[in-house]
C-alpha positions, 0 to 999 in steps of 0.5 A, a space after each residue: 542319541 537320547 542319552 546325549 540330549 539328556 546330558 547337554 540338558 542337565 549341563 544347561 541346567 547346571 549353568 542356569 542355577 545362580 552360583 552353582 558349580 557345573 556338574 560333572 556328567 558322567 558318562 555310563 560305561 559302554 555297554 557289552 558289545 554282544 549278550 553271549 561274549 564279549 572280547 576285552 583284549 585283541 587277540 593274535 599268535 602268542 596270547 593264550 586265555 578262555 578268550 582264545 578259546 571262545 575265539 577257537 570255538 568260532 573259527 573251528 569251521 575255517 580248519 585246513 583241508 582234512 584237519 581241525 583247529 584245536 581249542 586249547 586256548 593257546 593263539 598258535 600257527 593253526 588259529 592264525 590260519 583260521 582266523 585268516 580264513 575266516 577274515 578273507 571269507 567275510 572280506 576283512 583284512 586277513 592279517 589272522 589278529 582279531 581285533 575289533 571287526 574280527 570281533 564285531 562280525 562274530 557278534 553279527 554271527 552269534 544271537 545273545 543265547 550263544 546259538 549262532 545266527 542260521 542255527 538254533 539250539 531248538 535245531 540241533 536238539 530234536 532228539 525224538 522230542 526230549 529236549 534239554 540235550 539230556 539223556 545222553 552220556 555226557 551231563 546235559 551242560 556239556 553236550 549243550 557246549 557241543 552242540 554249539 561248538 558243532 552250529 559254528 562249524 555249520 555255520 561256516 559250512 553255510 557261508 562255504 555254500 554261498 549262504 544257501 539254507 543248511 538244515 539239521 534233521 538230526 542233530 543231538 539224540 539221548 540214548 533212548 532216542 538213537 536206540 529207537 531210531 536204530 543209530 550206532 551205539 557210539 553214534 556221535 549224536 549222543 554227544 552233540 558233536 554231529 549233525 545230519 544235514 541237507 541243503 535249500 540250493 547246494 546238491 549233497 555232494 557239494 554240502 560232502 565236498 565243502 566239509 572237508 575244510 570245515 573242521 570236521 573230522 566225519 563226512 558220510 554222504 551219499 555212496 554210503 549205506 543210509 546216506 543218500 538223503 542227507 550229509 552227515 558231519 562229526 567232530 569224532 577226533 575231538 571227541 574224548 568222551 566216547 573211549 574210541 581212538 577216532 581218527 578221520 573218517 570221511 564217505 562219499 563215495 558218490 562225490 569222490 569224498 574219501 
């Protein structure tokens, strides 16, 4: 509003000088609609482009029952359907093009450091109290990529439990750290890609039961060793940095997920 005020002051002062050409006023360019990303084009099924990716890497939480959406940047049938989701989901139309409300409710799920909004980089980083996402065996830049592609797939969790509070009590650990706390030795905390989580409304089994169609490919819960106080969730079948042939891999027995 300040910025139209200025210019009809500066053409009314143009008009007012005695001979004087009108000025032309040039608008300034529109600003970024977000800090973290900005989409440029509208995307849907046939486009390919990093900016496919940074879509994949949204809707990765709105994947088919006991599946994945696959970030390779290519605009297929499999992103189609989670955009669909996602649109239907947050009451768009769910035609799987995303355009610009797509696009305008991601950015209200993303804060300008690329955490989304109900999770924080500081969450899915309490290794022990290292911090930095370093220790582990990837580079610190590219668990810190995981990590964010893991808050997505909570966030959509989150939304799937009526937007009921989801909370990460272990997100990231360095190597030392899940030595001492006695993890797996491929543990997919030491990658970013996984998430102990408990919620403020949602029993565990229904935290269980819902990620199932959230993209993640390792569920444990309660009925297995150690998991009666907390939900576990990975990203294992994605995961190509851990030398293992990760399949699916879901138990909770006490909620009948298997």
């Amino acid at each position: 509003m300040r910025l139209n005020t200025l210019k009809r002051a500066a053409v009314a002062f143009a008009l007012a000088l005695p001979g004087a050409a009108i000025a032309t006023v040039v608008a300034a360019p529109a600003a970024h609609a977000d800090g973290c990303y900005t989409w440029q084009r509208t995307l849907y099924q046939g486009r390919s482009g990093s900016d496919v990716r940074q879509l994949q890497i949204r809707v990765a939480g709105w994947a088919a029952y006991r599946s994945v959406v696959h970030v390779d940047g290519v605009y297929g049938p499999e992103t189609t359907a989670a955009v669909k989701r996602f649109q239907a989901a947050y009451g768009l139309r769910a035609d799987g093009v995303a355009g610009p409300q797509t696009f305008n409710k991601l950015y209200q799920l993303q804060d300008n450091d690329c955490s989304t909004a109900h999770f924080s980089y500081r969450e899915l980083d309490g290794g022990c109290g290292q911090g930095g996402f370093s220790g582990g065996p990837l580079s610190a830049t590219s668990t810190k990529a995981n990590a964010t592609r893991t808050m997505w797939k909570l966030e959509a969790l989150r939304h799937k439990l009526g937007d009921r509070p989801l909370y990460v009590r272990s997100g990231f650990r360095s190597t030392s750290c899940n030595r001492q706390v006695g993890g797996a030795s491929k543990s997919q905390h030491l990658y970013g890609t996984a998430a102990d989580v408990v919620s403020g409304g949602a029993t565990l089994c229904q935290v269980a039961r819902a990620a199932r169609s959230d993209g993640f490919s390792g569920i444990y819960g309660p009925g297995y060793p150690g998991h009666s106080n907390h939900v576990h969730v990975d990203s294992r079948r994605e995961n190509t940095s851990d030398g293992l042939a990760n399949t699916t891999s879901w138990s909770a027995p006490n909620c009948g997920v298997r």
